[in-house]
N, C-alpha and C positions, 0 to 999 in steps of 0.2 A: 633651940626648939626644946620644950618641957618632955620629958621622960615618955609621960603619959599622950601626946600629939603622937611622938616615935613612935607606940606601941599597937597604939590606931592603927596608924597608918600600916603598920608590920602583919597588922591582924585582918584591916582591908583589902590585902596582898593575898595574903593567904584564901580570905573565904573563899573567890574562884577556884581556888584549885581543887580546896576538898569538893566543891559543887560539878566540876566536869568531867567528872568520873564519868557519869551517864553518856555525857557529852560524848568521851571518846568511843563505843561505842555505835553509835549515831554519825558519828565522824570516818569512823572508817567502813561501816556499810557503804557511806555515800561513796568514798575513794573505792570502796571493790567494786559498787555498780557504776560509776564512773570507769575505772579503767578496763571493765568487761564492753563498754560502748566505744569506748577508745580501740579494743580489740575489734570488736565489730566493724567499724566504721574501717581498720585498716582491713579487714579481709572482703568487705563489701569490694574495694577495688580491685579484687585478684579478678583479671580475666583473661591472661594468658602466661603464659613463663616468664617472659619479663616483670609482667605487677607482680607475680609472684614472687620474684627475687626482691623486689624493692618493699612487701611486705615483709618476708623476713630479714630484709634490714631495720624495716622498722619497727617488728617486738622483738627483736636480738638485742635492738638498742634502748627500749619500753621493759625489757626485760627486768633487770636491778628495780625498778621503780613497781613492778606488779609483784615481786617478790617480797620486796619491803612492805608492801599492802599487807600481802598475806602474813609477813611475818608480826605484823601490827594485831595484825586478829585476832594468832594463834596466841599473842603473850597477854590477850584480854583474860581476866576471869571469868569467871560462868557469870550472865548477867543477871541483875537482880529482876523481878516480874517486871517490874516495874517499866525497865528497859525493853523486854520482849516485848513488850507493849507495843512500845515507843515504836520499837524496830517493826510490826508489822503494818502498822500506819503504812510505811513504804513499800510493802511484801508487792503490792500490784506493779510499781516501777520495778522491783527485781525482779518480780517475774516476766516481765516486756523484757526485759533487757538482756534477762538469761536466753528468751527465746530467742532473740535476735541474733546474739549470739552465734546460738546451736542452730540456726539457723544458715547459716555461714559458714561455722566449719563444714554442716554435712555439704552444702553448693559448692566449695571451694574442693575439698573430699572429693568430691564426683568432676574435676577436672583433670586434664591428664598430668599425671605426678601426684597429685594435688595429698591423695592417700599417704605419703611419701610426707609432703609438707606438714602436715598435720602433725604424721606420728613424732617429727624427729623436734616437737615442740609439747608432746606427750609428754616424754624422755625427761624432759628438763626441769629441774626441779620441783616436782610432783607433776609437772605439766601449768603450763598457763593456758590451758583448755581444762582443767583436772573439773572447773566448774558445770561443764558443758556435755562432759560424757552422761552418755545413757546409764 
């Protein structure tokens, strides 16, 4: 293979990468509001102390994976307009989803413990509700 085919190809490699900058951005909104509906959807089934145990097995175990979200987020840059753009195109699906949400924890909140359940998920690294609080 000529020198010059290698270098192509080296430099075809590359242009996505400098190009999905934006990309990740856009990429991990979709994973926060994604896994704020994945929260939802697990707290929709709390309706007595039992779903409530098996709820928080499942963001204890959802856990690692919403943190890495966030940690994804926090190690972005300030984004360029360009991107705030982008990102508010979806702002109506984040705010459905946020609602939904908060929607959820205050119903789950208002069962018995339930105050209890919430908080001690507060607590935990900033909270995997920290999006939802008033």
């Amino acid at each position: 293979m000529s020198r010059a085919v290698r270098w192509g190809a080296v430099i075809l490699l590359l242009i996505p990468v400098g190009c999905t900058k934006d990309e990740d951005y856009v990429e991990v909104a979709r994973e926060q509001r994604s896994a704020w509906q994945e929260m939802a959807d697990i707290l929709a089934k709390v309706k007595d102390e039992k779903s409530m145990a098996d709820a928080k097995t499942a963001l204890v175990e959802r856990g690692p994976k919403y943190e890495g979200i966030a940690r994804k987020a926090k190690a972005l840059p300030k984004p360029s307009a360009e991107v705030v753009k982008r990102l508010q195109e979806d702002e109506f699906l984040i705010q459905a989803t946020l609602k939904n949400l908060r929607t959820e924890v205050e119903r789950v909140g208002k069962l018995p413990g339930g105050k209890e359940f919430i908080k001690q998920f507060e607590s935990s690294s900033q909270g995997l509700f920290s999006a939802v609080q008033p």
